[in-house]
N, C-alpha and C positions, 0 to 999 in steps of 0.2 A: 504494500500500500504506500503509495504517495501520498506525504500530508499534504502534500502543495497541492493539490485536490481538494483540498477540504474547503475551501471557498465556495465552489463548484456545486459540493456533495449539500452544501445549507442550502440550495435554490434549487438545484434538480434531484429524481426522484432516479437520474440511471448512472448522471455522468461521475464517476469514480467509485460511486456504489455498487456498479458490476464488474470491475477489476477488485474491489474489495469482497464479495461474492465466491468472483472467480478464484481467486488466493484463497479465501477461506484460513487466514492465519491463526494460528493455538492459542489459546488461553495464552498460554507463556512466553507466547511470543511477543501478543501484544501488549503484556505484562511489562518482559524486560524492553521493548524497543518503542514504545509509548508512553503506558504510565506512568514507568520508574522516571523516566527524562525530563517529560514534561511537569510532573509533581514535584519534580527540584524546585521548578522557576516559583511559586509563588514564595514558600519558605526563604528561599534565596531573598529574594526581593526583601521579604517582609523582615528578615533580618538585617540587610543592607538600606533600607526606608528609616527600621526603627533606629540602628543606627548612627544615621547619619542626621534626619530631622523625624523623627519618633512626636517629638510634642505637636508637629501638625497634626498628626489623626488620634493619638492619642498622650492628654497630658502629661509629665509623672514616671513616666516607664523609665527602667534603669538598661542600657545596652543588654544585660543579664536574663531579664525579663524577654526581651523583643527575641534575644537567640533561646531561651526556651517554649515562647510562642510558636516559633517557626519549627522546633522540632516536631513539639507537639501539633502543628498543624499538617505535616509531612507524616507522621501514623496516622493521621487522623484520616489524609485524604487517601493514605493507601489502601486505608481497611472499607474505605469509602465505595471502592470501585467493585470488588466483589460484590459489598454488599446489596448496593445499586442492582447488579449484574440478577443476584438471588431474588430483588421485587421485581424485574423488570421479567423474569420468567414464571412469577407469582401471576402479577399482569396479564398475561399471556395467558397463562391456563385459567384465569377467570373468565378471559373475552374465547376460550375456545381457540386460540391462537395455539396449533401446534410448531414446535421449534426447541431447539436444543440450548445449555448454558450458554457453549462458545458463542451463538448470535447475540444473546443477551451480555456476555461482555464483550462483545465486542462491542455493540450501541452504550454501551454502558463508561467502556475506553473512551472511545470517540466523544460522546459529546459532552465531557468539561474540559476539550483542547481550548475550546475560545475564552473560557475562564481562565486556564493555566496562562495562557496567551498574555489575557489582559492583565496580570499581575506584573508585565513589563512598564506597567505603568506609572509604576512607584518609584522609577525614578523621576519621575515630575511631584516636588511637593506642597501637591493643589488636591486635597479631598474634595471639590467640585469636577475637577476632570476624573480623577478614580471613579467617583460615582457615574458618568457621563458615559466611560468608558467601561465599567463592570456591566452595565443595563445594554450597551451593545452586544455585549460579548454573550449577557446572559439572552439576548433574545437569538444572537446564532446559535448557542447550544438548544435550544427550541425548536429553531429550525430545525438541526442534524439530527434531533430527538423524532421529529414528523416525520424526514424523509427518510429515516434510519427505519425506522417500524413500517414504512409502509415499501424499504427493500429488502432489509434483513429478513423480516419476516413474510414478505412473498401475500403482502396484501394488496387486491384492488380495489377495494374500500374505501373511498378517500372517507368516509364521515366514520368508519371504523376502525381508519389510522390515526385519525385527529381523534378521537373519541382516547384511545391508548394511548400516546400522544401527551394528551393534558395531563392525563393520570398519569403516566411517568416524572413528566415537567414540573410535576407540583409536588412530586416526591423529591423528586432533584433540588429542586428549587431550596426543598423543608433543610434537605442536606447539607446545600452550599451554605446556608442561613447559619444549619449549628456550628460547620467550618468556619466563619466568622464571627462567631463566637467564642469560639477557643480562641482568636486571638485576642480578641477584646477583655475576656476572661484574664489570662495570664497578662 
């Protein structure tokens, strides 16, 4: 899989979707050459943010703090994706959706790249632009969340991929919320 597709994969329902299909990569594959990589960049950030200027997003915090945030939000988002991975096949056999874990993490991988993404953010220290730029990022992992389920899992349903869709989205969403919580937390 090319990520440099991923642009693509947010607005079409085929284009990199069916080379990603077609590959069909492991669990562990897209474990170590996705997750693991891209789940560096926010903790990164968030440690080099808190830092450098920490009292912009939040008052108070000691360099100490900001690098225990960041670990703890790098477990946080690992165990994240599985877990994601295990409602997202929950999902599925609710709606009658036959399909396998590996599709479910794979949809599961894929769509908080444009979250992971946007944590490059923080090298600007402007809590108006993070915010400007977390709410794009979070409506493309919404997109890749719609046209993931209606390729992953081999539907033509648009009102019963959107219908999966929300209810995945809103799972996702509950999740990215407690991730930024632990670091607000810590």
């Amino acid at each position: 899989m090319n990520v440099l597709q991923m642009p693509k994969m947010i607005f079409s329902f085929t284009e990199g979707w069916d080379d990603l299909i077609r590959i069909h990569p492991s669990v562990i594959r897209l474990f170590a050459l996705l997750v693991l990589p891209f789940s560096l960049l926010p903790p990164a950030m968030i440690y080099y943010a808190g830092g450098s200027y920490g009292d912009v997003f939040v008052p108070g915090l000691t360099t100490a703090q900001w690098r225990e945030a960041a670990g703890v939000f790098f477990l946080a988002e690992l165990l994240t994706v599985p877990l994601m991975a295990w409602l997202i096949h929950l999902v599925c056999k609710i709606n009658n959706v036959t399909t396998n874990y590996k599709s479910c993490f794979t949809l599961a991988a894929l769509a908080p790249v444009p979250l992971w993404l946007s944590s490059l953010v923080l090298f600007v220290p402007n809590l108006f632009v993070g915010v400007v730029v977390g709410g794009l990022a979070l409506l493309c992992s919404v997109g890749l969340i719609y046209r993931g389920v209606y390729a992953l899992f081999h539907l033509r349903d648009d009102l019963h991929a959107l219908q999966m869709a929300t209810v995945i989205a809103g799972v996702g969403l509950c999740m990215w919320l407690l991730l930024m919580q632990i670091v607000l937390i810590h």
